[in-house]
PyMOL commands that place a pseudoatom at each C-alpha (Angstrom):
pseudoatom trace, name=CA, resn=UNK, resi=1, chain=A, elem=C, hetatm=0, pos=[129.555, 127.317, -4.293]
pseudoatom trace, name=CA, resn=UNK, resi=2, chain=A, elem=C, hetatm=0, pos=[129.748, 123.827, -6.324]
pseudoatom trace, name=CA, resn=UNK, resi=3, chain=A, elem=C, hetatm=0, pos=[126.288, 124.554, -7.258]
pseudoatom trace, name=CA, resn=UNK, resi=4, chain=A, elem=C, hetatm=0, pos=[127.046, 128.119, -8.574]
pseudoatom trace, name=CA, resn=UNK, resi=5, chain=A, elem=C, hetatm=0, pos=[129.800, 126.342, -10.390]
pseudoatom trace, name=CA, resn=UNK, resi=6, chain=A, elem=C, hetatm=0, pos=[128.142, 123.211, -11.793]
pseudoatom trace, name=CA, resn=UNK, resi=7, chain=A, elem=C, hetatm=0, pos=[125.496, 125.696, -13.391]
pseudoatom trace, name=CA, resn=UNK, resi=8, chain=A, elem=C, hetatm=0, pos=[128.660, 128.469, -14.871]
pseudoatom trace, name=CA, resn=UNK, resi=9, chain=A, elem=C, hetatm=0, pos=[130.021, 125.504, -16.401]
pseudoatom trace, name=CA, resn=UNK, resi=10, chain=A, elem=C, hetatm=0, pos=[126.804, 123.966, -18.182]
pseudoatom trace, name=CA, resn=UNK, resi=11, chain=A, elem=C, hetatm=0, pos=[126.067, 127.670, -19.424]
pseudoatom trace, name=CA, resn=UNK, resi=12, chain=A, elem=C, hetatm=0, pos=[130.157, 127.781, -20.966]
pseudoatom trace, name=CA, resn=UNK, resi=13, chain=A, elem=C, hetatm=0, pos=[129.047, 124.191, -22.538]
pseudoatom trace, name=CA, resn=UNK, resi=14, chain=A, elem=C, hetatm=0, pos=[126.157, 125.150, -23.866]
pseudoatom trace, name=CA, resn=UNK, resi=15, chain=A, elem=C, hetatm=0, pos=[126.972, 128.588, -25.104]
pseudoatom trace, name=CA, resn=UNK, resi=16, chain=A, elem=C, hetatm=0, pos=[130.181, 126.571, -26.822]
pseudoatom trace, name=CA, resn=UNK, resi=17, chain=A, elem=C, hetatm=0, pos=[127.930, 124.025, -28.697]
pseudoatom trace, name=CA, resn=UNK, resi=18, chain=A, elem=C, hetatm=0, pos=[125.438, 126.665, -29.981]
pseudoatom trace, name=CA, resn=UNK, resi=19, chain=A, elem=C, hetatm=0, pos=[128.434, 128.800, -31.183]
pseudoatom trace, name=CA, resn=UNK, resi=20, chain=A, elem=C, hetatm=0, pos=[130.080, 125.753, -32.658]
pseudoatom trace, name=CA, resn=UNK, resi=21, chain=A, elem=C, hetatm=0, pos=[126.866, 124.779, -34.750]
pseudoatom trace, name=CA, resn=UNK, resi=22, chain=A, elem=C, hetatm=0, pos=[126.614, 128.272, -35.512]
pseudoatom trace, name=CA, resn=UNK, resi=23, chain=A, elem=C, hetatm=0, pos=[129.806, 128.786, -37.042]
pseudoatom trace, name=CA, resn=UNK, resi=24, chain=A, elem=C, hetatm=0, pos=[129.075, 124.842, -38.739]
pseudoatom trace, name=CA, resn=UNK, resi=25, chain=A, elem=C, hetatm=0, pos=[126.207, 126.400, -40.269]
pseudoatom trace, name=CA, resn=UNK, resi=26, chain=A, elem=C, hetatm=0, pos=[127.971, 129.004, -42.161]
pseudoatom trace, name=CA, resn=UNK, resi=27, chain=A, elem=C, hetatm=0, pos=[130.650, 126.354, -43.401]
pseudoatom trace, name=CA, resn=UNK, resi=28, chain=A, elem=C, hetatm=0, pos=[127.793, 124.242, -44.710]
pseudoatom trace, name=CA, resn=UNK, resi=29, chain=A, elem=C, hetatm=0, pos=[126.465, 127.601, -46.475]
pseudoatom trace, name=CA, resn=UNK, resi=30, chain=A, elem=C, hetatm=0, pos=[129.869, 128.046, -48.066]
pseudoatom trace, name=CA, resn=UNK, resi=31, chain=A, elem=C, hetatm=0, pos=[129.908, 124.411, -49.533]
pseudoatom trace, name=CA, resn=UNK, resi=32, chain=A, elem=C, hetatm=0, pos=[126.417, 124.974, -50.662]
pseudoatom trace, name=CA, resn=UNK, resi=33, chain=A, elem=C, hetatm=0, pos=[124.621, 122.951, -48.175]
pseudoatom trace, name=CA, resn=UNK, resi=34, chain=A, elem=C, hetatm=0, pos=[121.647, 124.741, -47.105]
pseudoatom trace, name=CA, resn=UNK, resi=35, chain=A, elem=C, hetatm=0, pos=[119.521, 122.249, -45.574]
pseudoatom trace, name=CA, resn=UNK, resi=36, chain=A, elem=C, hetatm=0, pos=[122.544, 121.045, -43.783]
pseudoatom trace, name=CA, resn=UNK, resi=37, chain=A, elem=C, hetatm=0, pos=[123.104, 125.191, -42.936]
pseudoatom trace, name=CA, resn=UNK, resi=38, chain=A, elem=C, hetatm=0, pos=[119.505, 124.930, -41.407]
pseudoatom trace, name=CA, resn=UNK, resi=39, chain=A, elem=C, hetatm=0, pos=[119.634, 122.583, -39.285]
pseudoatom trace, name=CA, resn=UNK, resi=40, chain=A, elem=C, hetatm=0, pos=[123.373, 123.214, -37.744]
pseudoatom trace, name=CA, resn=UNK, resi=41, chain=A, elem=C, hetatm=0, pos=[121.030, 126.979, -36.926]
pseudoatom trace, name=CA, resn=UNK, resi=42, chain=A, elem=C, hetatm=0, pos=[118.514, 124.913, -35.533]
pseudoatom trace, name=CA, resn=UNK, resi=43, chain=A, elem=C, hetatm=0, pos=[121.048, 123.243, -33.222]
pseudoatom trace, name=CA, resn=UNK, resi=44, chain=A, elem=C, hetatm=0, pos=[122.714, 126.288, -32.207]
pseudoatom trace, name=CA, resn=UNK, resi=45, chain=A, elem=C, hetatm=0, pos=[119.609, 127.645, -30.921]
pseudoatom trace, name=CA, resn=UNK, resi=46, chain=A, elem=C, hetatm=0, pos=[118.109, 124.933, -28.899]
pseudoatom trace, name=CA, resn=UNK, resi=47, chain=A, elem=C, hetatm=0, pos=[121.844, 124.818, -27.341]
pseudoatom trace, name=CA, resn=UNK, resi=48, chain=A, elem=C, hetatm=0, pos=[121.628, 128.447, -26.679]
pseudoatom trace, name=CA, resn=UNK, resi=49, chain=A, elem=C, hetatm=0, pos=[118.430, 128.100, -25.388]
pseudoatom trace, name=CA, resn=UNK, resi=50, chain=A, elem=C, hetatm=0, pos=[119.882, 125.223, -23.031]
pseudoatom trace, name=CA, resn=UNK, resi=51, chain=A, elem=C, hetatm=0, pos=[122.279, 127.719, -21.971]
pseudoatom trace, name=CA, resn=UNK, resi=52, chain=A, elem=C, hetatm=0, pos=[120.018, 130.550, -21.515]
pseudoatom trace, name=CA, resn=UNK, resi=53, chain=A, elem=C, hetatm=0, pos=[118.057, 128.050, -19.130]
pseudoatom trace, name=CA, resn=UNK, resi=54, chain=A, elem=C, hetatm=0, pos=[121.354, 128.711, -16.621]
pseudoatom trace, name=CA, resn=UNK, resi=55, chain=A, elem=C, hetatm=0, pos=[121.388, 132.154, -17.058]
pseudoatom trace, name=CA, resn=UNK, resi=56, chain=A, elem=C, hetatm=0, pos=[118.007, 132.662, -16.155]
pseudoatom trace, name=CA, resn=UNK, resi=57, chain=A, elem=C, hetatm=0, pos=[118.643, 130.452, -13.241]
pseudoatom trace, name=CA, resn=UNK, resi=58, chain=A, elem=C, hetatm=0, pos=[121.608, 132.569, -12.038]
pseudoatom trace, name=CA, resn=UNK, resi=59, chain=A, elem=C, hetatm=0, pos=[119.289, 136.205, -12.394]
pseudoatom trace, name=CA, resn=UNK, resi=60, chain=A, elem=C, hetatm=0, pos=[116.100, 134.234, -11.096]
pseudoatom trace, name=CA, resn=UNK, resi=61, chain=A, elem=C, hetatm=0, pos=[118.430, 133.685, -7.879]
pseudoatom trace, name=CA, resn=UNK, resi=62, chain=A, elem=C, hetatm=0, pos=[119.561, 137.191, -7.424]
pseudoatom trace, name=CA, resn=UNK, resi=63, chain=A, elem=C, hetatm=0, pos=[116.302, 138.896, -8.185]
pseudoatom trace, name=CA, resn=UNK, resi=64, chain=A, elem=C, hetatm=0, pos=[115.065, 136.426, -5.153]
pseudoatom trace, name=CA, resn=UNK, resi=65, chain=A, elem=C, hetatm=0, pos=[118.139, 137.910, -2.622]
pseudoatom trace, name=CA, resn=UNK, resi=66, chain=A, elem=C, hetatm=0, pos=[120.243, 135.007, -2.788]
pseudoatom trace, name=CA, resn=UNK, resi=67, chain=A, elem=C, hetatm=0, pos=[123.445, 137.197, -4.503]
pseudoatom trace, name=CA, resn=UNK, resi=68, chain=A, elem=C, hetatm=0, pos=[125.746, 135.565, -6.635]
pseudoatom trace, name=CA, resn=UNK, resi=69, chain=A, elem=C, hetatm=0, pos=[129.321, 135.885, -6.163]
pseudoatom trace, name=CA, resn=UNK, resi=70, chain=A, elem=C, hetatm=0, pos=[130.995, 137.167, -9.543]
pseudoatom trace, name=CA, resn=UNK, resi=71, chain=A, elem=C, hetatm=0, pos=[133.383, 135.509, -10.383]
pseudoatom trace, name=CA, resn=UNK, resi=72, chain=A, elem=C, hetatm=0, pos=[136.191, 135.468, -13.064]
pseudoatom trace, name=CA, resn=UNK, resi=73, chain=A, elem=C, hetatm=0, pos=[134.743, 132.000, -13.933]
pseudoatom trace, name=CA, resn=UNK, resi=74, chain=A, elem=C, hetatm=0, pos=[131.433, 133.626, -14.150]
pseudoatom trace, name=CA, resn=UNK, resi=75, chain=A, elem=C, hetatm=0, pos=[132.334, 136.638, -15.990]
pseudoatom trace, name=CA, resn=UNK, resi=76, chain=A, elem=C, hetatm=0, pos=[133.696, 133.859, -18.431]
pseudoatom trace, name=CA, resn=UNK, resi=77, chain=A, elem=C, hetatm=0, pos=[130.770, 132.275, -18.729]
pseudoatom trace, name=CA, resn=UNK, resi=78, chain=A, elem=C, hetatm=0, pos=[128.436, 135.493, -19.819]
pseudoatom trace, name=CA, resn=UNK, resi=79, chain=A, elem=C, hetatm=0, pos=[131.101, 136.202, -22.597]
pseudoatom trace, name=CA, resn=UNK, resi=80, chain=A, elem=C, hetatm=0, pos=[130.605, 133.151, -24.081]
pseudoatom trace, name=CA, resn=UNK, resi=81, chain=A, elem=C, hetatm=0, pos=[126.955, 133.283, -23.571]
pseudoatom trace, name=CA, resn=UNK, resi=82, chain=A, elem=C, hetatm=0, pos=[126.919, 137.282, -24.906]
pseudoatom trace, name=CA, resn=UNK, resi=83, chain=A, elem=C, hetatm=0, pos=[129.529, 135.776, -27.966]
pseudoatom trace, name=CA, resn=UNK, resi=84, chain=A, elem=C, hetatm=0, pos=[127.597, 132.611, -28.738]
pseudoatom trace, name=CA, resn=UNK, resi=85, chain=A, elem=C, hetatm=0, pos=[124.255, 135.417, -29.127]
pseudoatom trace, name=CA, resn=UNK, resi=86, chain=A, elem=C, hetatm=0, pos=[126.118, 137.153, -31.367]
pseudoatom trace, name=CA, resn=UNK, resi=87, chain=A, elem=C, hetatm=0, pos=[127.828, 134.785, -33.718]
pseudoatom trace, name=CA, resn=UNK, resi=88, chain=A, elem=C, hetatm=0, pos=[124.385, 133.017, -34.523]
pseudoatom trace, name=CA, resn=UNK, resi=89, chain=A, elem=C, hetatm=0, pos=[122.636, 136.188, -35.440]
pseudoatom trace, name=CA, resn=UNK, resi=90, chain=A, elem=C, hetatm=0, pos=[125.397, 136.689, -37.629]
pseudoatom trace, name=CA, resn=UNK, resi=91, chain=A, elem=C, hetatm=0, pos=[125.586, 132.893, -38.826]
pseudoatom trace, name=CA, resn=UNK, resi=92, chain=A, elem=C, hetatm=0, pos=[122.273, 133.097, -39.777]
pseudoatom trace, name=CA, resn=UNK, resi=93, chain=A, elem=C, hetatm=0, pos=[122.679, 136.538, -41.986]
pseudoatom trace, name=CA, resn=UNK, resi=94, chain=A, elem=C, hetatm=0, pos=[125.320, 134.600, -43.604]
pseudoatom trace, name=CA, resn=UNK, resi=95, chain=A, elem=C, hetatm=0, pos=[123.890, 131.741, -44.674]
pseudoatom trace, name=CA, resn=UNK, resi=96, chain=A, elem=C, hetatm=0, pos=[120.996, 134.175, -45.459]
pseudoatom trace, name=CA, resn=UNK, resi=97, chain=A, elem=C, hetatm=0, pos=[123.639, 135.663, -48.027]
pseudoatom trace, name=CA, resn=UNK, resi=98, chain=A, elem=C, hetatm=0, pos=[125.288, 132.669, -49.327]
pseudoatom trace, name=CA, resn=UNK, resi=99, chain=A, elem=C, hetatm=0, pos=[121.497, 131.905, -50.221]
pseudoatom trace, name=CA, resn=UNK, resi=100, chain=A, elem=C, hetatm=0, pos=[121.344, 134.186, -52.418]
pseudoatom trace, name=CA, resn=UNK, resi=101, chain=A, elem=C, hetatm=0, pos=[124.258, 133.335, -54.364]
for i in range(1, 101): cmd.bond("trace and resi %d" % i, "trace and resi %d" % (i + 1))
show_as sticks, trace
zoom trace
């Protein structure tokens, strides 16, 4: 079980840093700071990318019979993963926008 938990709590991290440089990005955007926008995107997805890493881990495990046990911890951890998804694709329509301006 540690190991279950030692890899739920690296995909919260992760998830958590790419959703924080996601929603860094758009703050940059706002101020006008595009190149600064870019990169905080460029973060956020290598630290969602870190994150999927665990996921696939976790679904690589139960597709090879070893079941998972779910978790409110777990359940946890694929919000923030599903929310973190969502708020760069959205982060990076933004600063898409404020591009525009």
């Amino acid at each position: 079980m540690e190991e279950l938990e030692n890899i739920i709590f690296e995909l919260i991290v992760y998830a958590g840093n790419g959703k924080s440089s996601a929603m860094e990005a758009i703050q940059e955007a706002k101020k006008g700071e595009f190149e600064k926008a870019d990169q905080s995107l460029k973060d956020a997805s290598v630290e969602l990318g870190k994150a999927h890493k665990y996921q696939t881990s976790l679904i690589q495990a139960e597709a090879a019979g070893k079941a998972t046990t779910i978790t409110l911890l777990l359940i946890h951890a694929q919000d923030h993963f599903m929310s973190a998804m969502t708020v760069i694709d959205l982060a990076t329509e933004i600063v898409e926008i404020y591009k525009t301006r």
